[in-house]
C-alpha positions as CSV (number, residue, x, y, z in Angstrom):
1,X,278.6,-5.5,72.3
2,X,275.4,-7.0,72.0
3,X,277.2,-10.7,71.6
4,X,278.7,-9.9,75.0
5,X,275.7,-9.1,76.8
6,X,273.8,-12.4,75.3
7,X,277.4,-14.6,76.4
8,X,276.7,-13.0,80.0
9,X,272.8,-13.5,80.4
10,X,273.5,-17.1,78.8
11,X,275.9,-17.7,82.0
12,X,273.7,-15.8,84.4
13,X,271.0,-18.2,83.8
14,X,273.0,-21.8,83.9
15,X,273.8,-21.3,87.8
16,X,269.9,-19.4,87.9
17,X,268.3,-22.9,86.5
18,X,271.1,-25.0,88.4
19,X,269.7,-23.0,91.3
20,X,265.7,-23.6,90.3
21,X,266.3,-27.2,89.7
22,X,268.2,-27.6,93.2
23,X,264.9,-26.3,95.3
24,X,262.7,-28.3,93.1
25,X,264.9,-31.6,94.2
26,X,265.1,-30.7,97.9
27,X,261.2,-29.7,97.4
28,X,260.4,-33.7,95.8
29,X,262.6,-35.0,98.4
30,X,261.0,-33.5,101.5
31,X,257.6,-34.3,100.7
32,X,258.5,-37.6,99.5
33,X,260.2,-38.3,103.3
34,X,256.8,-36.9,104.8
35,X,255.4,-39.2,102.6
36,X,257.3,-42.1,103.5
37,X,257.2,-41.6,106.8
38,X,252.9,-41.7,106.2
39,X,252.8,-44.5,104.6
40,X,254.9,-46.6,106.5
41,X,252.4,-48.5,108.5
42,X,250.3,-48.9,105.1
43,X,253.4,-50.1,103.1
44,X,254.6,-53.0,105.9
45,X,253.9,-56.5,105.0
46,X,254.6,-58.1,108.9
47,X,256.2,-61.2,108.8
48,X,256.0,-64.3,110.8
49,X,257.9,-63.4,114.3
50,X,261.1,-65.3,114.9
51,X,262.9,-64.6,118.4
52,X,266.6,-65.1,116.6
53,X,268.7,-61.7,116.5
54,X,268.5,-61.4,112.5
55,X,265.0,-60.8,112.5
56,X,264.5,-58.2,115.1
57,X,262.7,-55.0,114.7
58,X,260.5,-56.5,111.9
59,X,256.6,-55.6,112.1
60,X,255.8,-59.1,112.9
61,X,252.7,-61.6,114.1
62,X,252.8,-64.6,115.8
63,X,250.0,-67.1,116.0
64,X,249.6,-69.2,119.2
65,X,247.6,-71.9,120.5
66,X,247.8,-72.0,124.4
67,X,248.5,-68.4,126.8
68,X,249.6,-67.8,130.1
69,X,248.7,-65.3,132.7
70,X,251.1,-62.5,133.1
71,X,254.3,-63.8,135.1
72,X,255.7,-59.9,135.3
73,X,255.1,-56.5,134.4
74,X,257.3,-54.8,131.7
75,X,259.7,-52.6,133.3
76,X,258.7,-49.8,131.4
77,X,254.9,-49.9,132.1
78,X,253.3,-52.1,134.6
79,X,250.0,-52.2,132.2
80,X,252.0,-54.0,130.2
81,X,252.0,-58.1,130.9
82,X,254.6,-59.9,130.3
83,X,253.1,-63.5,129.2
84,X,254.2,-67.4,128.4
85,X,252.5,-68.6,124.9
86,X,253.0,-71.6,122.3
87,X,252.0,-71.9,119.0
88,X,250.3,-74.7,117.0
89,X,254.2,-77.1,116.6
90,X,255.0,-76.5,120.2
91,X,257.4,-73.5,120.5
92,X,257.6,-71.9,122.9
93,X,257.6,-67.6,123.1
94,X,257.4,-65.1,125.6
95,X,254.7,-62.3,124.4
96,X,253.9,-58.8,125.9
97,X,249.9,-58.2,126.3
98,X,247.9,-54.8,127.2
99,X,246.3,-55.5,130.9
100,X,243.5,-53.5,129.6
101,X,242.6,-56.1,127.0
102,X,243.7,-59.7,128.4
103,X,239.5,-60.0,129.1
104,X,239.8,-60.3,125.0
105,X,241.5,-63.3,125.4
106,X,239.9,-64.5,128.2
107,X,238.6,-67.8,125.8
108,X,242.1,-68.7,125.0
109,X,243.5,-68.6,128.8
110,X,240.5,-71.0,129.8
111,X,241.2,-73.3,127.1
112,X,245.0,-73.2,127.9
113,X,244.2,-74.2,131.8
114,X,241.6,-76.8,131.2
115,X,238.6,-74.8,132.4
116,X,237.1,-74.4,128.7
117,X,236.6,-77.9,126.4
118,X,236.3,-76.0,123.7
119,X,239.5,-75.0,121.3
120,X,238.9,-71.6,120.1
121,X,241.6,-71.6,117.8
122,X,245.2,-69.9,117.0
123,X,245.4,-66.1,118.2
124,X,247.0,-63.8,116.0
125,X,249.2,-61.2,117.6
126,X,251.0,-58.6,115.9
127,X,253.7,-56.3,117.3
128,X,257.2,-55.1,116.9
129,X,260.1,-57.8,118.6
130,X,261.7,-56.4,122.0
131,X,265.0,-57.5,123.7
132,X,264.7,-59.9,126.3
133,X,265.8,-58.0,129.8
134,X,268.1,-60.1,132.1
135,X,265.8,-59.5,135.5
136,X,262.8,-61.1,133.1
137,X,264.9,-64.6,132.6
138,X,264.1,-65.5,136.2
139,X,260.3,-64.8,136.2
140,X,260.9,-66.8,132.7
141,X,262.8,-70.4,134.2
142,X,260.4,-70.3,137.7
143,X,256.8,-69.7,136.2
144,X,258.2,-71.5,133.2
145,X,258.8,-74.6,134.4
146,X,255.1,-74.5,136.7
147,X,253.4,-74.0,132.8
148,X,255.2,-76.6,131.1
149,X,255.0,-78.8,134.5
150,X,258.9,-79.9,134.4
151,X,262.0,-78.5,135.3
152,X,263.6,-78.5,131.8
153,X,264.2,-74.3,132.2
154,X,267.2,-72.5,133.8
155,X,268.9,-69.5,133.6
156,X,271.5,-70.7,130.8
157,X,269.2,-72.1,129.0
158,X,266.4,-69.6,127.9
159,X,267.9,-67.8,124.8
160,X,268.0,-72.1,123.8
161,X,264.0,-72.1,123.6
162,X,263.2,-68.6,124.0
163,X,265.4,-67.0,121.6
164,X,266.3,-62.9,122.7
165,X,263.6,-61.2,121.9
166,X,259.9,-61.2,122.8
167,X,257.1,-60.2,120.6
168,X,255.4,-56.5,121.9
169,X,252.2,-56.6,121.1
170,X,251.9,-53.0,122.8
171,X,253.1,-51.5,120.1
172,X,250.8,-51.2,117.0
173,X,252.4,-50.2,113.0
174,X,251.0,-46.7,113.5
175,X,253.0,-45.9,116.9
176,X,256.1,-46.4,115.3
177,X,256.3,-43.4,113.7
178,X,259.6,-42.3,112.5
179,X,261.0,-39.1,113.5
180,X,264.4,-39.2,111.3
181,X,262.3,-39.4,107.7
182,X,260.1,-36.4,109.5
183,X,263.0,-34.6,110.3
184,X,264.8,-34.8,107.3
185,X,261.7,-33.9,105.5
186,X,261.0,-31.2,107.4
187,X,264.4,-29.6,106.5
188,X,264.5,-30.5,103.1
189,X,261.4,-28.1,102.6
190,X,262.5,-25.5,104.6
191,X,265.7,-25.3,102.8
192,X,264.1,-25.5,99.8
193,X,261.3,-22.9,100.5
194,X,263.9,-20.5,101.6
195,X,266.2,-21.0,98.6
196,X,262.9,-20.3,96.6
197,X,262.3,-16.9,98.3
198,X,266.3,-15.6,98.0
199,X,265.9,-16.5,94.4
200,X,262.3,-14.6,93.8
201,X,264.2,-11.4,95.5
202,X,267.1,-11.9,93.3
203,X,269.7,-12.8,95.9
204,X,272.7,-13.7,94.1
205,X,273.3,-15.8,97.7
206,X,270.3,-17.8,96.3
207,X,272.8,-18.9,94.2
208,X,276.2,-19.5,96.5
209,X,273.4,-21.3,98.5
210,X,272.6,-23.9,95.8
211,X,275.9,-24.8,94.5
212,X,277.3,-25.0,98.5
213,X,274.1,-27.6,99.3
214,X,275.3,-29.5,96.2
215,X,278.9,-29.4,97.1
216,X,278.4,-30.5,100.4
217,X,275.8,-33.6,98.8
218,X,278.7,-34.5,96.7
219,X,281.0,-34.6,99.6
220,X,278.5,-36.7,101.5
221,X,278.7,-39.8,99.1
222,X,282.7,-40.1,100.7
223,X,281.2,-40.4,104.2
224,X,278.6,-42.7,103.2
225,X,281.0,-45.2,101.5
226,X,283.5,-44.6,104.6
227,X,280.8,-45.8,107.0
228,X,282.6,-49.0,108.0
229,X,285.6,-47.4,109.4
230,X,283.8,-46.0,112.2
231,X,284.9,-42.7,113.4
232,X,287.2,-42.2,111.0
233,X,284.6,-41.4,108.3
234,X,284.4,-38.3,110.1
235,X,287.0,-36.9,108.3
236,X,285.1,-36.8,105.0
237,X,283.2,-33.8,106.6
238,X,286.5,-31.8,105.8
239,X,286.2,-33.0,102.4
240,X,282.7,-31.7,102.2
241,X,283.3,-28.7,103.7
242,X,286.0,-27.8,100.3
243,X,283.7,-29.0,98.2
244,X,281.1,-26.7,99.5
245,X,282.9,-23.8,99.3
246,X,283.6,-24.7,95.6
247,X,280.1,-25.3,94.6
248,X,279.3,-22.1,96.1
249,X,282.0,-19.9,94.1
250,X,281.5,-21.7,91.1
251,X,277.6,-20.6,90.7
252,X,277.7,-17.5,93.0
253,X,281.3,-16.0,91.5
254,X,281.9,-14.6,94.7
255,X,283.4,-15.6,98.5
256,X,283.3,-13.9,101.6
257,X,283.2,-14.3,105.3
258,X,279.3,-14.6,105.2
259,X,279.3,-17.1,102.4
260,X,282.2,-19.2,104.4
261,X,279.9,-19.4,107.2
262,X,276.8,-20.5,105.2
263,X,278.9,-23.2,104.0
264,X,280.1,-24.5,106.8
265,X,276.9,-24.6,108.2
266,X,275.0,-26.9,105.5
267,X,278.1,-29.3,105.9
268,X,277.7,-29.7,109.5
269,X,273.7,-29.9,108.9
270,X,274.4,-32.4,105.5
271,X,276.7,-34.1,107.8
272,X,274.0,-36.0,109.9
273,X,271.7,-37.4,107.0
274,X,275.1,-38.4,105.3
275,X,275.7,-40.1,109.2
276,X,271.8,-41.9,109.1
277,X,272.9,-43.2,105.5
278,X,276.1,-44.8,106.4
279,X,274.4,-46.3,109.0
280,X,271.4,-47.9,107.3
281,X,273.7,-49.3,104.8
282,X,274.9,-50.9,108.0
283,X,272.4,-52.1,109.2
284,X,270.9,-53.6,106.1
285,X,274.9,-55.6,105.2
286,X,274.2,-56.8,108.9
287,X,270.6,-58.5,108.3
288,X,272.3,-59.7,104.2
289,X,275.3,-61.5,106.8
290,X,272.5,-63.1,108.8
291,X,270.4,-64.0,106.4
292,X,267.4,-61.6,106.8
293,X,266.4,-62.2,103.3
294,X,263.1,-60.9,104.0
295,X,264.3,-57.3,105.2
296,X,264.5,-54.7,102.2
297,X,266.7,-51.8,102.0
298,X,263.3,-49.8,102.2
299,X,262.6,-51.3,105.6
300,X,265.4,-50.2,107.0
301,X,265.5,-46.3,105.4
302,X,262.0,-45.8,107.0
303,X,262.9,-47.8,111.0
304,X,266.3,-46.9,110.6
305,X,265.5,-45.1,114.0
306,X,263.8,-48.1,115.5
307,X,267.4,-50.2,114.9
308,X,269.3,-47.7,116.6
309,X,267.4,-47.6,119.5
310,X,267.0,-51.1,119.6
311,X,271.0,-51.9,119.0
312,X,272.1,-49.0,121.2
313,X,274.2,-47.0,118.6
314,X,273.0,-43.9,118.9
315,X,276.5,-43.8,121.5
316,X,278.1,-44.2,118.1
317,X,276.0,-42.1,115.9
318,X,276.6,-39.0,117.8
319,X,280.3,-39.9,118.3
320,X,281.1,-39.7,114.5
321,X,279.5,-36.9,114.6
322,X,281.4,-35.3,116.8
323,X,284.6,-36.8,115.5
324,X,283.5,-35.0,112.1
325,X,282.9,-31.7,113.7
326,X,286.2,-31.6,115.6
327,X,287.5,-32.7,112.5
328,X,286.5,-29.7,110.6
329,X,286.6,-26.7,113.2
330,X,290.1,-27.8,113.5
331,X,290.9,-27.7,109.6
332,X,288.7,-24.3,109.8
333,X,291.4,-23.2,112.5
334,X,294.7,-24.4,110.7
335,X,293.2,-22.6,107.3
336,X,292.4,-19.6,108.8
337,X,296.0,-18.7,110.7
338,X,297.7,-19.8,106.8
339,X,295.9,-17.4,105.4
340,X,294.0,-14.1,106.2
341,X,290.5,-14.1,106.4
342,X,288.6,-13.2,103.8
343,X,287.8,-9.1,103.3
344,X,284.8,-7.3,101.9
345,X,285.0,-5.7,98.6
346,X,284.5,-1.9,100.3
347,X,287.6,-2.8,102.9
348,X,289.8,-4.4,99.7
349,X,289.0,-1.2,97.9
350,X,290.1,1.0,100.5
351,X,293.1,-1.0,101.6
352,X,294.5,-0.4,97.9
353,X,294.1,3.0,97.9
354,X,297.6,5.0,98.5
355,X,297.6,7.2,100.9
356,X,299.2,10.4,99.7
357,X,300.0,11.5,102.8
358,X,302.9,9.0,103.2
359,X,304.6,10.3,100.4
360,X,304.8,13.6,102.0
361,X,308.1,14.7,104.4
């Protein structure tokens, strides 16, 4: 007898220390997203701003040696100038200055119009690259060609010299602040705070909820790796779905309607950081095929929300996700009319208890 009870407490404390270590991981990886998220603008090394596609949404700076007076206002904010500039071989670039501090360069638009003999040297301007708008190409080719005093410019031929993008010097490293990695983070400590407190109270859904959350990760890795396909990966949510309903009866040793809820709920919520990592590896393949040596897989984890923005896919994003939720309410459906639902203990009991009455004329 007392070998059976020390057999039991050692398999009551596996799934019990499967369950610890699980909150302690979702714990480290919240904070370390809050972390990340922190440190991002510390952590950026901005490189030298190129105007081809392959380099866009890099913390950049761009050092120029003549500067125009604003030809438009950005569309966005009319504070915001939208300005002709060259740097120190000749290139030209299209740049996007604060009205409140052009005074600040003041020196540098003299020298650039003749009314200052004095060179006061390259500005540096640092800023995040921004998509050059079709209605600004026309403000580009007619004050363009008046700067440059010739008639070289037209309409077909800006991305030629311009390149698409223009540097924003509007926006600072600190602005960009990223609310995926605070988001996830956010969760991950919740989560990990409330699996903490089910467990202290002896909740044996403590458990269930551990081994479902791990199920559900494991499931996630097929989505991730079926991220090319488009839409279709959406139909790895079913797959995570089964495998969080395994992990939860393997450590909790028990299944019913409230546990089938819980996880189908942390698939559906597992599902969208499974979605952001599919798409990052995306993202960073694309800047590999350009040649974007200088971007790091890092870089792209922590403005992985910047890219989406800036390359319209957050159409896409939420259609996967929706493809992947259809997906699995209608597996959910299909299960559900094969089988009955699940019972509680109390109505299995009572449902297997004869009725003596029946036997009765």
């Amino acid at each position: 007898m007392e070998g059976r009870i020390k057999h039991r407490q050692r398999e009551r404390k596996g799934p019990e220390m499967v369950c610890f270590l699980c909150a302690l991981c979702l714990l480290l990886g919240g904070l370390l997203c809050l972390f990340s998220e922190k440190q991002a603008g510390f952590r950026s090394k901005p490189e030298y701003f190129c105007a081809s596609l392959e380099h866009a949404g890099a913390y950049s700076y761009l050092d120029i040696q003549y500067l125009s007076y604003p030809i438009a206002s950005y569309v966005s904010n009319e504070d915001h100038q939208i300005c002709l500039a060259e740097d120190m071989e000749g290139y030209p670039y299209i740049v996007c200055l604060d009205e409140t501090q052009l005074e600040s360069y003041q020196e540098l638009l003299d020298y650039t119009y003749g009314d200052s003999g004095e060179d006061p040297g390259l500005l540096r301007l640092y800023g995040y690259p921004q998509a050059i708008q079709e209605e600004l190409k026309d403000y580009i080719v007619e004050y363009g060609n008046q700067f440059w005093d010739s008639s070289f410019l037209t309409r077909e031929n800006v991305s030629e010299y311009f390149g698409s993008y223009f540097l924003d010097t509007t926006q600072t490293e600190a602005e960009q602040r990223n609310w995926v990695m605070t988001g996830c983070g956010v969760f991950l400590l919740l989560f990990s705070a409330v699996l903490l407190l089910l467990k202290l109270w002896g909740c044996q859904r403590a458990l269930g909820a551990a081994g479902a959350f791990l199920g559900a990760a494991a499931g996630s890795v097929l989505w991730i790796l079926t991220g090319r396909f488009g839409a279709l990966s959406g139909a790895a949510g079913v797959v995570m779905i089964i495998l969080a309903r395994k992990g939860y009866r393997l450590l909790a040793k028990d299944f019913d309607r409230t546990a089938a809820v819980l996880c189908t709920a942390l698939s559906f919520l597992q599902m969208i950081p499974a979605n952001l990592a599919a798409y990052v590896l995306e993202i960073y393949r694309a800047f590999g095929y350009h040649g974007a040596g200088g971007v790091t897989l890092g870089h792209v984890i922590v403005h992985v929300g910047y890219y989406l923005s800036e390359y319209r896919q957050w159409g896409s994003f939420v259609l996967r996700l929706t493809v992947g939720y259809a997906l699995c309410v209608g597996a959910l459906m299909i299960a559900s009319k094969k089988r009955p639902s699940e019972k509680d203990p109390k109505e299995a009991v009572d449902s297997s208890v004869e009725d003596p009455e029946q036997y009765e004329e």
